[in-house]
C-alpha atoms as one frame of an Amber mdcrd trajectory, in Angstrom:
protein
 -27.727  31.655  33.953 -26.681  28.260  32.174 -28.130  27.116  28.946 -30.162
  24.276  29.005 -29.580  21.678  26.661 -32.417  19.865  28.056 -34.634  22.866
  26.706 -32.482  23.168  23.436 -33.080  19.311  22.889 -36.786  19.495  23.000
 -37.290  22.530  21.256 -35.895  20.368  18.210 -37.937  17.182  19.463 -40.925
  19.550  19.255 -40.468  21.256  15.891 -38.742  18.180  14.338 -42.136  16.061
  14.862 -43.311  16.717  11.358 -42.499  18.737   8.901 -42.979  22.199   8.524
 -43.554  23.135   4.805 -46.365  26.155   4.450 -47.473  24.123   0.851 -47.472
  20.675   1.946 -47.838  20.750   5.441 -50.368  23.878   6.577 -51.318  22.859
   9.726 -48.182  21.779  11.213 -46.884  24.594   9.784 -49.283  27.048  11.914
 -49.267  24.702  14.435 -45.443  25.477  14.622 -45.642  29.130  14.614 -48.426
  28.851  17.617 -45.882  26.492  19.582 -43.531  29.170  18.806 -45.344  32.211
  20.031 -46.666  30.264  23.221 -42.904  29.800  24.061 -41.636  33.140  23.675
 -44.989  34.316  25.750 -43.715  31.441  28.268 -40.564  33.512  28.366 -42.439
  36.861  28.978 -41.606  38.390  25.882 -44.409  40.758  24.029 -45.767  38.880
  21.384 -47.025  40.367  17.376 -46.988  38.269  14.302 -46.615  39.442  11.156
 -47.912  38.494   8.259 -47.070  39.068   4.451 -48.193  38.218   1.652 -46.665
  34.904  -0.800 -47.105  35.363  -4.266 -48.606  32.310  -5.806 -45.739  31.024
  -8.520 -48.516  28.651 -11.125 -51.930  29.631  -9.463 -53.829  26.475 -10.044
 -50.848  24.481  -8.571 -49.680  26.705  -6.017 -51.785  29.936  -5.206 -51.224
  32.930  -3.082 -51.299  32.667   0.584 -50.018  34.091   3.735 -47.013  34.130
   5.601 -46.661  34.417   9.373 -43.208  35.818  10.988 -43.154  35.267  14.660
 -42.050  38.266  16.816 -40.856  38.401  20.310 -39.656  41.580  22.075 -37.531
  41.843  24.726 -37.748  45.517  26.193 -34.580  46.600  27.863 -34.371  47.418
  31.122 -35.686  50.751  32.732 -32.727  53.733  33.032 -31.494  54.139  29.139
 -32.226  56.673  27.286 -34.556  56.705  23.706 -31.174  57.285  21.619 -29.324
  54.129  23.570 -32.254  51.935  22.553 -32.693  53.019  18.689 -28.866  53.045
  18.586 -28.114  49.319  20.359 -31.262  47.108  19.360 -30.254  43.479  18.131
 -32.091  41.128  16.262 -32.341  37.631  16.597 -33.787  35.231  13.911 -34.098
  31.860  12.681 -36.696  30.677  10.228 -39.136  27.894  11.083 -40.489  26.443
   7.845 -38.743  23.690   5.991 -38.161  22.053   2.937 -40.951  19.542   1.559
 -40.917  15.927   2.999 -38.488  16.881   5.655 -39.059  17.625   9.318 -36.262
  19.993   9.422 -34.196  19.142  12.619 -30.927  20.879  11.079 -32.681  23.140
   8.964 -33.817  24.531  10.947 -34.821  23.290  14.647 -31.932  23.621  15.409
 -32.047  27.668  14.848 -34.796  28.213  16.006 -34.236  26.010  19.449 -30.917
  28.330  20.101 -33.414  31.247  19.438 -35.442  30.460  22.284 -33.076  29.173
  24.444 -31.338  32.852  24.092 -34.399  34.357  24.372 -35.102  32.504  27.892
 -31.554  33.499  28.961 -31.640  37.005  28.272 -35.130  37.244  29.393 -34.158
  36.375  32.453 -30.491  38.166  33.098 -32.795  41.372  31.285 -30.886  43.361
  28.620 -29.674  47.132  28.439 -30.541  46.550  24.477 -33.980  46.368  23.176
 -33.709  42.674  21.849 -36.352  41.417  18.667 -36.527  37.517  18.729 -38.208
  36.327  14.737 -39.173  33.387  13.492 -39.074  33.987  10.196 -41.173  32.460
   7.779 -40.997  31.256   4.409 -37.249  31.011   4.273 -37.425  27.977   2.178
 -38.984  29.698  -0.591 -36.879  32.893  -1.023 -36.240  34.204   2.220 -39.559
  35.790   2.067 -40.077  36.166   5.493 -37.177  38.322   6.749 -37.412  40.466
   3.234 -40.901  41.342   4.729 -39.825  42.287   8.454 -36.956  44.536   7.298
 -39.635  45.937   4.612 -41.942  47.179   8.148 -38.945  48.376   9.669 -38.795
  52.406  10.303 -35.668  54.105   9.864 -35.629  55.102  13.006 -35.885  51.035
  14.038 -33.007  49.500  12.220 -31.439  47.328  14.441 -27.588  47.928  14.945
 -27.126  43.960  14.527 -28.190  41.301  13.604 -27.879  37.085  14.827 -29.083
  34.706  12.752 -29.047  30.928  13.323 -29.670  28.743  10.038 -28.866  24.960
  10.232 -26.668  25.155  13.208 -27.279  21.517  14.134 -25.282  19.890  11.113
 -23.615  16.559  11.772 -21.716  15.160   9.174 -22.073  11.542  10.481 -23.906
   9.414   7.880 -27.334   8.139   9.984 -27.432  12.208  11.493 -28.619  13.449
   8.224 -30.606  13.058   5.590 -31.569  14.948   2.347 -34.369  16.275   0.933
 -36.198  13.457  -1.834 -35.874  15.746  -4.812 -31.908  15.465  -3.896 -32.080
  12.405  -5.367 -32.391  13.608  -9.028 -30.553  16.510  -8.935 -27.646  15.067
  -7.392 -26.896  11.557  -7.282 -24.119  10.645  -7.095 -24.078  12.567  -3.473
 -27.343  11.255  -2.691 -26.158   7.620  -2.791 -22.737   8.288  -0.409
């Protein structure tokens, strides 16, 4: 089963189109996570979200809200055993918000496009591991999202590994990039190179 960089490519067109940020940008932000879901549902993966709670940080300016993690699960394939399962489950993450005023296509599209593009192939060669495909949320802000899923997780459900994919799409060439605004006053001399 080849990868398709076809797939890959528009997975990062798609979540690249604007940005992602849960405080500037809230409906692009769901928007994402329901693009999300419908394509791990697409690959025939049972769908859940979770959500947790985000502590407002100045309430007037920014208040509480909700978070939304993403979860896909690939069952394994009939003929193992309980203990095989429990013992050989993998997890495989990326986080789909982004920073303010960016649309993310490095951080992180690009994880989250290799997410589903593994998720299609090993939906479809099936798996002798149960496999958990998250898009975590609220990355940006803490890692928020991925301290809640392994909050929910039972003892008994602790993975045996875990793949991440954070800004796998990194280019150092000059017009490939570019950094967040607030970069600019924090670091400028970089900012201007």
């Amino acid at each position: 089963m080849p990868v398709s960089e076809s797939r890959i490519d528009h997975a990062i067109r798609e979540l690249a189109a604007t940005p992602r940020n849960l405080s500037e940008n809230p409906e692009d932000h769901a928007r994402a996570a329901d693009w999300i879901a419908a394509e791990f549902e697409q690959t025939g993966l049972a769908v859940s979200r979770q959500t947790f709670e985000i502590p407002g940080v100045i309430p007037e300016q920014l208040p509480p809200r909700q978070g939304v993690n993403v979860v896909g699960k690939l069952n394994r394939q009939p003929g193992d055993s309980r203990e095989s399962r429990n013992s050989h489950s993998v997890v495989i993450g990326a986080h789909y918000d982004t920073v303010p005023d960016s649309p993310g296509a490095d951080d992180n599209a690009s994880g989250v496009a290799a997410m589903l593009e593994c998720a299609r192939v090993l939906s479809e060669l099936g798996s002798d591991r149960e496999v958990t495909f998250v898009a975590f949320d609220a990355e940006e802000i803490g890692l928020l999202g991925s301290a809640a899923y392994v909050a929910r997780l039972a003892s008994a459900q602790h993975p045996s590994s875990a793949i991440i994919f954070e800004s796998i799409g990194f280019s150092s060439t000059t017009v490939k990039q570019r950094l967040p605004g607030s970069f600019r006053f924090l670091f400028r001399r970089m900012y201007r190179a």
